[in-house]
N, C-alpha and C positions, 0 to 999 in steps of 0.2 A: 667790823661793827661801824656803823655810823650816829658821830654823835651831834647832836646839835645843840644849844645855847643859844635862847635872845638873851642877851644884856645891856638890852636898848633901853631900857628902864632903871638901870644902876649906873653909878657914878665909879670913877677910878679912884683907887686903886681895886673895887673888888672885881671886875670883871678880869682882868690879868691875874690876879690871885685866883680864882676860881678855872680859868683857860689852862693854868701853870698844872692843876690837880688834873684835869682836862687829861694835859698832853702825858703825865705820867702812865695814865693807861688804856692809852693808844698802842694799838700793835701795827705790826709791817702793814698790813695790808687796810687800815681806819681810816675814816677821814672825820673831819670835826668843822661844824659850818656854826661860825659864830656871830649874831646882831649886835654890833654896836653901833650905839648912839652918842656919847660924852667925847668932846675932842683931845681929851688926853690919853684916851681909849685907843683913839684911832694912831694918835701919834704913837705911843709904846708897845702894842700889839704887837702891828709889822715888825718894829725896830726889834723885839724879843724871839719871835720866828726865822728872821734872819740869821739873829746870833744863835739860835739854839739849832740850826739848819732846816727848820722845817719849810717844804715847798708850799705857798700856798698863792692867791688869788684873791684879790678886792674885786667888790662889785655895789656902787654904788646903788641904793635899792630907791632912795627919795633922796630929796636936797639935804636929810640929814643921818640918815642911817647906811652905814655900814655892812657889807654881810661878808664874810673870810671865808675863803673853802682852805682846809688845811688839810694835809696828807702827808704818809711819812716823809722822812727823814730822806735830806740826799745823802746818795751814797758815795 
């Protein structure tokens, strides 16, 4: 399944709070592409996929949005 999320338009913490319900029901094979915009956003996101091991991919979309492609889990 593929999910997607803008939360270019909320502030942090909900958008990590709501990515967090996200990644719970993701399976092997999902991927989850997220818009953020708030720069605490962008700081804790990555820093949370790292620790939780998910693989994913920044792509700057304008000078202030964000977009995450997230896929499972390294193995």
């Amino acid at each position: 399944m593929n999910f997607q999320y803008d939360a270019s338009q909320e502030k942090c913490p909900i958008p990590l709070v709501n990515l967090r319900l996200l990644l719970k029901k993701m399976q092997n094979d999902d991927t989850c592409v997220i818009k953020i915009k708030d720069s605490g956003s962008k700081e804790d996101i990555p820093k949370l996929l790292v620790k939780l091991g998910y693989k994913h991919t920044l792509t700057t979309i304008d000078e202030s949005v964000v977009e995450i492609m997230i896929t499972n889990k390294e193995e």
